[in-house]
N, C-alpha and C positions, 0 to 999 in steps of 0.2 A: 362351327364352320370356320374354318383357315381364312385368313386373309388374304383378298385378292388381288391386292396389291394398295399402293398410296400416289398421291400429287405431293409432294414438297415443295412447298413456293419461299424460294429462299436469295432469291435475286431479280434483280429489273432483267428483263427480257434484253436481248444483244441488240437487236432488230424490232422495233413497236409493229410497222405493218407487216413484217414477215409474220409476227410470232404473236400481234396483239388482231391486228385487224383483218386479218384471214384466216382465223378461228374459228372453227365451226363448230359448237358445240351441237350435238343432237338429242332429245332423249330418246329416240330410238334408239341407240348403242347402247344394249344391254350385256353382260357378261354373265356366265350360266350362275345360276343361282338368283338371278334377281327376274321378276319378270312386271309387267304391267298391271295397275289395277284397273277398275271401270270408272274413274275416276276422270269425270267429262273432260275437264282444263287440261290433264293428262294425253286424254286421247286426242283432243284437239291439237296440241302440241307435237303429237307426232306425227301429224299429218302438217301443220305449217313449216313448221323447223324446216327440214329438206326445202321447201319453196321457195323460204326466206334465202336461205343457203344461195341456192341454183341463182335466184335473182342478185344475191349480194354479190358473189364470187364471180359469177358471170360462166361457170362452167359446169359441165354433172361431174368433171375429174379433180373437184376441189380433196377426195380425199385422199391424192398422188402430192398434196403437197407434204412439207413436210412437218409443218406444225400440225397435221393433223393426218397421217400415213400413222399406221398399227406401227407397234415396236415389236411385234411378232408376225407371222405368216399366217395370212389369211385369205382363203379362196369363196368368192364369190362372185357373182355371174353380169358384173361390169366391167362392162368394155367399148373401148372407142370413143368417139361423139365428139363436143369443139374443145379442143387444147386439150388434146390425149397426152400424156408426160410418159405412159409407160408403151412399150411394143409386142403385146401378148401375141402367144404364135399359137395354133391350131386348128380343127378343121369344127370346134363348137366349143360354143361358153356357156350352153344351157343343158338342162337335166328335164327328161330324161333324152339320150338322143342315141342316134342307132351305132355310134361309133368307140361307144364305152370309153370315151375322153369325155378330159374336161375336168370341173370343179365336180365333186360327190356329196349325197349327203352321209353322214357316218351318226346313225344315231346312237353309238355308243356312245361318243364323245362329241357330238354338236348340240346344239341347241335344244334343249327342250323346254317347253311351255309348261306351266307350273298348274298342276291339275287342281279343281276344287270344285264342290261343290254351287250349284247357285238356286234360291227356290224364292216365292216369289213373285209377281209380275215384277215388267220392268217398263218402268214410264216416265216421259220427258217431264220435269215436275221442279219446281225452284224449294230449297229446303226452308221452310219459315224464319232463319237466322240468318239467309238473306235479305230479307227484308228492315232486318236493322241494321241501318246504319250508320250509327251515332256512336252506339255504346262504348265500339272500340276508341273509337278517336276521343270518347269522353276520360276512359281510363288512363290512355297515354298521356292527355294531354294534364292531368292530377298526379300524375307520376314524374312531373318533371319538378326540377328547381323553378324559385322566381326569376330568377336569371333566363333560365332556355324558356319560359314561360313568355316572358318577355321580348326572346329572341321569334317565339314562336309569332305571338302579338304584330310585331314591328313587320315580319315576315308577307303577314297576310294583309297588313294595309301600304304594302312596297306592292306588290306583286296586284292588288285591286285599284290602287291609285293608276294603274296603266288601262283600267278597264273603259270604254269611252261610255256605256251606258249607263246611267244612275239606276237603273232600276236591276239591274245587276244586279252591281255593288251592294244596295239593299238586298235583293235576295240572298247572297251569299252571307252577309252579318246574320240576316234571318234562321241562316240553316247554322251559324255557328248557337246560337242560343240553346241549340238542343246539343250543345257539346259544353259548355260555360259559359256565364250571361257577364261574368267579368271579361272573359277573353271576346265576346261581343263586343261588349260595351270598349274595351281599348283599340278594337280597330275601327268602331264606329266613329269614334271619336277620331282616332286617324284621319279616317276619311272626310268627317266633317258632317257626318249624319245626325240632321236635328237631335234625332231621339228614335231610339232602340225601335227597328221593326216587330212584328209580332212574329212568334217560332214558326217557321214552317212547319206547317202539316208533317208529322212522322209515320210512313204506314205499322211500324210497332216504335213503341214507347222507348223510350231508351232506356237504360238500367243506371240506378245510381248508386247501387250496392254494391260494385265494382271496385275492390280498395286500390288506392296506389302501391304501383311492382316498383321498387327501387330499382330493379335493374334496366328498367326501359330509360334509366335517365342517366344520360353521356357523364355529364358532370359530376355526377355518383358515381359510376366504372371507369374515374380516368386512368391513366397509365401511374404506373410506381416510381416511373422511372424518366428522365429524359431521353434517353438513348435515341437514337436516329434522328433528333432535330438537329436543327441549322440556328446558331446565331448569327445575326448581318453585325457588325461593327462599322460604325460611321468614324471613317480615320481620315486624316491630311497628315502632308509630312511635320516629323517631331511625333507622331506618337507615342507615347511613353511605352520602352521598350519591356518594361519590368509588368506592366499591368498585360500588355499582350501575351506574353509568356506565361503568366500565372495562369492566364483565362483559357490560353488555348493548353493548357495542361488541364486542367478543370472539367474541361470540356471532355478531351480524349478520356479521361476518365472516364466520363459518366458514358462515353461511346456516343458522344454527340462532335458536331463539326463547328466549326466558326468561317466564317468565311469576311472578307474584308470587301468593303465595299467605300469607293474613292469619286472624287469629281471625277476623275480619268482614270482610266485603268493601266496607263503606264506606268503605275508603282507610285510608291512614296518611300518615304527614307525616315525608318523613327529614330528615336530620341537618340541612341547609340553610332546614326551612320548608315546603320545596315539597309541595304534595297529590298521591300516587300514587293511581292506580288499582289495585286488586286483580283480580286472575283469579280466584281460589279462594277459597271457605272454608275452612279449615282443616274442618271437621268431613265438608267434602263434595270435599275434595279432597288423598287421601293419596298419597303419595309412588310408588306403585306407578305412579301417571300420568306419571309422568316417566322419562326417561332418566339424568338425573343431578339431582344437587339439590346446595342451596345453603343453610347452614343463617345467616343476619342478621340476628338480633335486633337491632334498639334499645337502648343500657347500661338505659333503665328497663323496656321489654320482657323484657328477657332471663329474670329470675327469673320473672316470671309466665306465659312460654311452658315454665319448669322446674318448676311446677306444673302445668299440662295435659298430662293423660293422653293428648291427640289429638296434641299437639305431642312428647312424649314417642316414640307410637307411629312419626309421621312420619319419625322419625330412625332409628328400627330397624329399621323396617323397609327403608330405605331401605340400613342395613349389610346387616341378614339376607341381602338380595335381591343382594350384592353391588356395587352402584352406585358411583360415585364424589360423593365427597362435598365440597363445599368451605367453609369457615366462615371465620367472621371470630375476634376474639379474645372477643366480647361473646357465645359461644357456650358459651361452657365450661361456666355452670351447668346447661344441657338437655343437654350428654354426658354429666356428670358423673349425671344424672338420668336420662336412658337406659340406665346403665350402661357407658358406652363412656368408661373414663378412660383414662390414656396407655397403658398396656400393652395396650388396646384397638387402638387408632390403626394406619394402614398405609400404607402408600404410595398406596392409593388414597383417602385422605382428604387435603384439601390445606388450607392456612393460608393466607387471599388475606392479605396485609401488603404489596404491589401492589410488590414486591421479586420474588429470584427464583420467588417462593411467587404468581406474579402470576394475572390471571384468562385469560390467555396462555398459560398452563403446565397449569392446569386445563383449558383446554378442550383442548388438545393430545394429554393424558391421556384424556380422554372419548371420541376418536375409538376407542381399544379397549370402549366400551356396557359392559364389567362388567371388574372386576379380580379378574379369576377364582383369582389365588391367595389371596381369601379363602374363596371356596368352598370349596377346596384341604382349608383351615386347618379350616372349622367345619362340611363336610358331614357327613351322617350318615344313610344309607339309608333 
């Protein structure tokens, strides 16, 4: 079978609500060769889709716009209604009608329904593999790292500590037991549950011979590569011009960005004179926006970025979250003020001295997105 064509998604949209939020996907829009199975969620869906449509877009002529108008000619038997975009002319838009105008159908080349067999009865009936519902979430959740295991943990006693009824909260530890009685017990504990509920009732048992898929776990399939991230650099004026230059060389390399982020965004002046441009405010742009950061103050910067509580937070957070971090020497008084002194420090914290400690070696590092044995170190459900 020939290809019938592709989606290439190879840039951000020019437009987000032209082109992201007035999208209509349907699965009713089939093209010849594919056709529908009996397949309930299936048919379901192509009787909502259209209604979600009509009600989101607020029109039936959502398919005249143009994120989502054919890229070829196509005729069919709608027309008019609220916020019509096109002005069809004739005296019928339906088949059959006595004036041989209009849309046709051409069964040589229109749509055909894909023939097949069925025998059988056919009856509204739930498949016994719905009925469990544990197993899967047992497998995933054996297939991850201790890290995302833990991430997962922390996840569900955040998200239950908002719960206001206790007997909730218990039920829901109760139903994790029949998933892992450790990943219970760490959000029980979370929450502050004397002691482990009994399992909920399961109407099919859950399977435990289920091994772990290495591929369900993020931190097993990370990227190769850096490319498309964003470093934030924390700078005042005097930044050392020769480490900026290295790093944003370093960077474009890998095909990743650096971007400068200042108390002000009116520029700074590093070490050589020269006037930078700023990305970021420091008050409107924390460290959580990046992938890794850079921490380069100015030597007369440095103490005054050790006094700001935003340049403060920029840096711990940017440990908390596990990030890789890299600084120069003119840094020490804002670690030293974040509370991050040597017994702090790890391997994913780097010294650019543009030696083996270079912005080469840092972004190298960066290609693992988090250095997850600090997580390890300072998780806590």
């Amino acid at each position: 079978m020939r290809p019938i064509g592709r989606l290439v998604l190879d840039r951000v949209v020019d437009n987000f609500f032209a082109e992201t939020e007035q999208v209509a996907f349907c699965t009713q829009n089939v093209v010849p060769g594919i056709d529908f199975t009996n397949d309930p969620l299936l048919q379901g869906r192509n009787f909502s889709y259209l209604d979600t449509q009509l009600k989101r877009l607020g029109s039936p002529n959502f398919t005249d716009l143009p994120v989502n108008a054919p890229r070829c000619p196509v005729m069919h038997f709608q027309q008019d209604g609220h916020m019509a975009m096109t002005n069809p002319v004739g005296r019928a838009n339906y088949e059959p009608n006595s004036w041989g105008a209009g849309p046709r159908e051409d069964p040589a080349r229109g749509y055909r329904t894909v023939t097949r067999q069925e025998s059988g009865d056919t009856r509204r009936v739930r498949p016994t593999s719905f009925a469990d519902h544990y197993s899967q979430a047992r497998q995933f959740y054996v297939s991850q790292t201790p890290v995302e295991q833990a991430h997962i943990a922390a996840a569900f006693g955040f998200e239950l500590s908002k719960v206001e009824t206790p007997a909730i909260r218990e039920r829901m530890v109760a139903g994790l037991r029949n998933v892992d009685d450790e990943l219970a017990r760490q959000v029980g504990d979370a929450l502050g549950l004397p002691e482990l509920p009994d399992p909920l009732p399961a109407a099919v048992a859950p399977r435990t011979d289920l091994a772990p898929s290495p591929a369900l776990s993020i931190v097993r399939n990370g990227p190769e590569r850096f490319a498309g991230r964003r470093v934030g650099a924390l700078v005042s004026d005097g930044v050392d011009a020769g480490t900026l230059a290295s790093l944003r060389a370093a960077l474009e390399a890998e095909g990743a960005m650096l971007q400068l982020v200042a108390p002000t965004v009116g520029g700074v002046r590093d070490s050589e004179g020269n006037e930078l441009a700023v990305d970021e405010k420091l008050a409107g742009g924390p460290s959580v926006l990046f992938d890794a950061v850079v921490i380069a103050p100015g030597p007369a910067g440095a103490e005054r970025l050790a006094a700001d509580h935003r340049a403060r937070t920029f840096l711990a957070d940017a440990h908390a979250h596990a990030k890789f971090i890299a600084r120069t020497e003119t840094a020490a008084a804002l670690f030293a003020a974040a509370g991050l002194g040597d017994d702090a420090l790890d391997e994913g914290h780097h010294l650019l001295d543009g030696g083996a400690n270079s912005a080469e070696a840092f972004i190298a590092a960066c290609r693992g997105l988090r250095h997850w044995a600090r997580t390890e170190a300072m998780a806590t459900p």
